[in-house]
C-alpha distance (Angstrom), angle and dihedral (degrees) to the residues before:
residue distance angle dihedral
X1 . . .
X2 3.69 . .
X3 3.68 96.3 .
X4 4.27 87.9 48.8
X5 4.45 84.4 52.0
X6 4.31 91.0 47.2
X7 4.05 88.7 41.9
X8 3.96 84.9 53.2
X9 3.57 99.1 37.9
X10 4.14 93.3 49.7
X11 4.11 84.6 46.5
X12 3.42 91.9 54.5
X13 3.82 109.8 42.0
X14 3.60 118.3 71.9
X15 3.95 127.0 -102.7
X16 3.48 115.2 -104.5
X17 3.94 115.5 -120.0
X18 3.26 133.1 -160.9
X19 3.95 123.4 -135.5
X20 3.76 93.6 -163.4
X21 3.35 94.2 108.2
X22 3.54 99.8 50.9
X23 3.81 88.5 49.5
X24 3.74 95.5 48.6
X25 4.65 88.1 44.8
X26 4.12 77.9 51.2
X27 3.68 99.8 45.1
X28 4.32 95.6 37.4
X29 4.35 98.8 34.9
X30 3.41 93.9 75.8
X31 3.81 102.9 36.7
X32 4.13 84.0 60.3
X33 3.58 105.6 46.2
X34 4.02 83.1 43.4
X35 3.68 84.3 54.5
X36 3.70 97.3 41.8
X37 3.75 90.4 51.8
X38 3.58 96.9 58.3
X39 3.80 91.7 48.4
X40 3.75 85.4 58.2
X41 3.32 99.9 43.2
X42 4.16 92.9 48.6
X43 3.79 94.7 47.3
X44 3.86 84.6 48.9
X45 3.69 100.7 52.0
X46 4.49 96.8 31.0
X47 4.19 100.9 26.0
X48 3.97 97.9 35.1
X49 3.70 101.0 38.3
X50 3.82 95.9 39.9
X51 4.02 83.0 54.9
X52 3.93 98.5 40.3
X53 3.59 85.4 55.1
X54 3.81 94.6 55.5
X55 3.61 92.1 45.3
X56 3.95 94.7 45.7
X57 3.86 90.6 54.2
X58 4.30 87.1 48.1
X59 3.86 127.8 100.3
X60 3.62 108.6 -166.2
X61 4.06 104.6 -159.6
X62 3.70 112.4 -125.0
X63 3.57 98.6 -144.5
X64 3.51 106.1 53.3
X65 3.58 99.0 9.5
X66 3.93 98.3 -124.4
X67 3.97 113.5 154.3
X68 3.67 114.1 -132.0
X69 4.02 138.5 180.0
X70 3.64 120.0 -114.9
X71 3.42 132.4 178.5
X72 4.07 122.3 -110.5
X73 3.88 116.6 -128.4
């Protein structure tokens, strides 16, 4: 009988959750895609433009396909 009444009573109350998670997806969500934006956003103006430059100031011959440096006007 008393195993029928804690069978009934765990059945009928409700389970307990945790918002933790939520809190933590709240709290951490932002700080990475912050983060993620200002990796971008350095490679894009330190990485890229260093490159660019380089290629901008490069004559790649079209006969035997050697790269050379040439100066801009």
């Amino acid at each position: 009988m008393a195993l029928l009444l804690y069978v009934q009573h765990v059945m009928a109350s409700p389970v307990p959750a945790s918002s933790l998670p939520i809190k933590l997806y709240v709290i951490f969500a932002p700080v990475v895609v912050l983060l993620l934006i200002g990796i971008v956003w350095r490679l894009n103006h330190s990485t890229y433009e260093q490159k660019y430059d380089k290629w901008n100031e490069s004559f790649i011959c079209g006969r035997c396909g050697t790269v050379s440096k040439q100066a801009v006007c």
